[in-house]
Structure formats: structure tokens, C-alpha cells
C-alpha positions in Angstrom: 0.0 0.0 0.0 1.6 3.1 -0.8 0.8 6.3 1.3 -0.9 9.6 -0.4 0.6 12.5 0.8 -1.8 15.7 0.1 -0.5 18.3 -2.6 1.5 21.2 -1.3 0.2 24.2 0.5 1.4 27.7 0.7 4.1 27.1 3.5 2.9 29.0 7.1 6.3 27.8 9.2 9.0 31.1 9.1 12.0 30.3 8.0 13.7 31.3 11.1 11.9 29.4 12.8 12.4 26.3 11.1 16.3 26.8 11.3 16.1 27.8 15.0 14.2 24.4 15.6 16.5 22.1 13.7 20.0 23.7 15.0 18.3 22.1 18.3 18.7 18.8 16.7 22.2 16.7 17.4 23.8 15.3 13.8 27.2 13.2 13.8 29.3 16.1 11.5 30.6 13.6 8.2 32.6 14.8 4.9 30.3 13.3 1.7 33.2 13.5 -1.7 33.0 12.5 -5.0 34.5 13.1 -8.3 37.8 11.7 -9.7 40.8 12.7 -11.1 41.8 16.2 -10.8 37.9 17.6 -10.1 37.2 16.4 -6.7 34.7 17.6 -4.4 33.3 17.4 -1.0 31.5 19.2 1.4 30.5 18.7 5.7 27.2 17.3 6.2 25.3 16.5 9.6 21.8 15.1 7.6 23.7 11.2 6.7 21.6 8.3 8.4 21.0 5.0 8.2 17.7 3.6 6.2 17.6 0.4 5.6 19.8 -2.6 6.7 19.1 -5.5 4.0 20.2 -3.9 2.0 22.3 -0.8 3.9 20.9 2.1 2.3 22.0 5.9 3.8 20.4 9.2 2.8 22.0 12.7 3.2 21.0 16.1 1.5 22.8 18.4 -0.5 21.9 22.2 -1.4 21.3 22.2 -5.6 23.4 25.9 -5.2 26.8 24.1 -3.3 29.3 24.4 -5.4 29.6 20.1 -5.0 26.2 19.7 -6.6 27.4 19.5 -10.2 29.9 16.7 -9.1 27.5 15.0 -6.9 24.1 14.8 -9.2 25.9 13.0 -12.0 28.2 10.3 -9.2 27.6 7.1 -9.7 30.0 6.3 -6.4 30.9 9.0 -3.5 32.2 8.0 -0.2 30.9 9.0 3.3 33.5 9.8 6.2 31.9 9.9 9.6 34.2 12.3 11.9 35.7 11.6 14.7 36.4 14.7 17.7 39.9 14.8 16.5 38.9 16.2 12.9 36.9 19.6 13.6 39.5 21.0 11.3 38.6 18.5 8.4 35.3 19.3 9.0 35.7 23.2 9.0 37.9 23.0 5.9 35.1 21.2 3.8 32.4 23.8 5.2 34.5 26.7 3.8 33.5 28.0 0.6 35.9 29.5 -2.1 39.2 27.6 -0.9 40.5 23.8 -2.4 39.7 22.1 0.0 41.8 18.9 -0.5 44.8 20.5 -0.9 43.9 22.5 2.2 42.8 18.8 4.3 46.1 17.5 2.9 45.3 13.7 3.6 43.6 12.2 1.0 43.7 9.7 -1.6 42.2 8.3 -4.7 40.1 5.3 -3.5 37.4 2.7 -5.3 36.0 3.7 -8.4 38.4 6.8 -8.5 36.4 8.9 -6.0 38.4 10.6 -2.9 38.7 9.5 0.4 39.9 10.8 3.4 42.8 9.2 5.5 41.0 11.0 8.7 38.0 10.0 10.2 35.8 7.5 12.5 34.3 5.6 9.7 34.2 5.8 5.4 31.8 4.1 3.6 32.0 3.5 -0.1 28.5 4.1 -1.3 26.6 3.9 -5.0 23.9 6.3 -5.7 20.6 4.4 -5.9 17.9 7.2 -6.1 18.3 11.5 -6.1 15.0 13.2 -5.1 15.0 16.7 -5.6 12.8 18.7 -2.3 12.6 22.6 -2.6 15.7 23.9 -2.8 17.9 20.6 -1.8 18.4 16.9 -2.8 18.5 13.8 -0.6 20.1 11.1 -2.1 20.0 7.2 -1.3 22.9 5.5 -1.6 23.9 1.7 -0.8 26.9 1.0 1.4 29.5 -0.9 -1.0 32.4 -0.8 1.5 32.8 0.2 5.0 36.5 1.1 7.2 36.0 2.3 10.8 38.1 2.8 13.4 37.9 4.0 17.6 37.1 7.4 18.8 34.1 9.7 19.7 31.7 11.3 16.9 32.0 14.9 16.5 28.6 16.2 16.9 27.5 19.1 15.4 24.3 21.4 17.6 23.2 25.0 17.7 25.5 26.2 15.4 28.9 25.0 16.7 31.3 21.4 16.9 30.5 19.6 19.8 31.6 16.7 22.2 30.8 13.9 24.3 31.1 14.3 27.8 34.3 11.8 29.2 
């Protein structure tokens, strides 16, 4: 059975508002690449989670006016790094805008089906794209979990605007 969802209305929810709500939200802070060759891109997210197990799907959005967007709408592969509370620099490097950011992160490499990975982090996964829905003025993308490398450490978390810790 598949669910109807009602056509859109004229939104009444302020934008502040909405923002203001969401920075309330905890997200683990992960750097999303893709590309190959010399044209690689990549940018910090805090919207990756898990979907489905069998098989192990993810989702994470993207803004259609980030400079990655080209890159990422026509990847068949990208790769997902989970950061760990070590790497607030990675993570602040691949929220800047206007600078080359993997020169800039320095530790990188060219990893399964060409696309860059990150020798820094908690956790990579190696992900195809399965499905790209585009939702106002972003994209959330499905993607199946190819490959996964994790080590030991504590997430960076990301709330109300600023890189955060666990306690101990």
C-alpha cells in the first residue's frame, strides 16, 4: 500500500523558525566526496543516516546551489567519512566555501571507483547512488553502502551552530 501525501500548500512555518528548531537537533558532522581525477569535491554534512539494513541504504541532503552539486548529481559512487572529535579541522575546511579544500585537508587519496577518500575519520563508507530526489531547494540522495572502514574514537557532533563533544 503506498501512502498519499496531500499536494502542497502555501508554506505557514517562518524560516527562522524552522532553522532555530533544527539547530536544536544533534547530527554526527561527516565529509560526503565524490568526483575523480583532478575535479574532486566534498563538502561537511550533519543530515547522513541510516535507512535500511538488508540492503544498507543511507540518505544525506545536499543544497542544488553548493558548489559540490554538479559533481555529486551526475556520481555514480561517492564515499561518506563519519568524523571523529579529532577532525573539527577536516570538518571546518570542507564547510569553507571558495578555498580547495583537499589541498587545504592534505590527507587524501584516490580510493574505489576513482572517488576521494579521506585518511582521517571515524568511519568511510564506499556508497553507490541508488535514487536522487529533488525537495525545494535541496536533494536527498539514497545511496547503498559498497564498503565500510571504521576505526575507535568519539563522533563529533554538530548542535546550535557550533562542533560539539561527548562528555568523558
Amino acid at each position: 500500500m503506498t501512502a498519499q501525501i496531500a499536494p502542497a500548500s502555501t508554506p505557514t512555518v517562518d524560516v527562522a523558525d524552522f532553522r532555530a528548531t533544527f539547530r536544536n537537533s544533534v547530527g554526527t558532522v561527516s565529509v560526503i566526496t565524490a568526483g575523480t581525477g583532478l575535479r574532486p569535491v566534498g563538502f561537511t554534512a550533519t543530515s547522513l543516516t541510516s535507512v535500511s539494513l538488508d540492503p544498507p541504504i543511507v540518505s544525506f541532503n545536499i543544497s542544488r546551489t553548493a558548489s559540490s552539486w554538479p559533481t555529486v548529481s551526475t556520481a555514480r559512487h561517492l564515499a561518506a567519512h563519519l568524523l571523529a572529535t579529532e577532525h573539527q579541522d577536516t570538518a571546518q575546511i570542507f564547510a569553507t566555501s571558495g578555498i580547495d579544500r583537499f589541498a587545504a585537508v592534505g590527507d587524501w587519496a584516490t580510493g574505489p571507483h576513482g572517488i576521494p577518500v579521506l585518511g582521517r575519520c571515524l568511519a568511510r563508507l564506499v556508497l553507490e547512488v541508488h535514487s536522487c530526489t529533488h525537495i525545494g531547494d535541496s536533494a536527498v540522495l539514497l545511496a547503498e553502502v559498497q564498503q565500510i572502514e571504521r576505526s575507535e574514537g568519539q563522533p563529533l557532533l554538530y548542535h546550535a551552530g557550533d562542533y560539539r563533544h561527548l562528555p568523558g
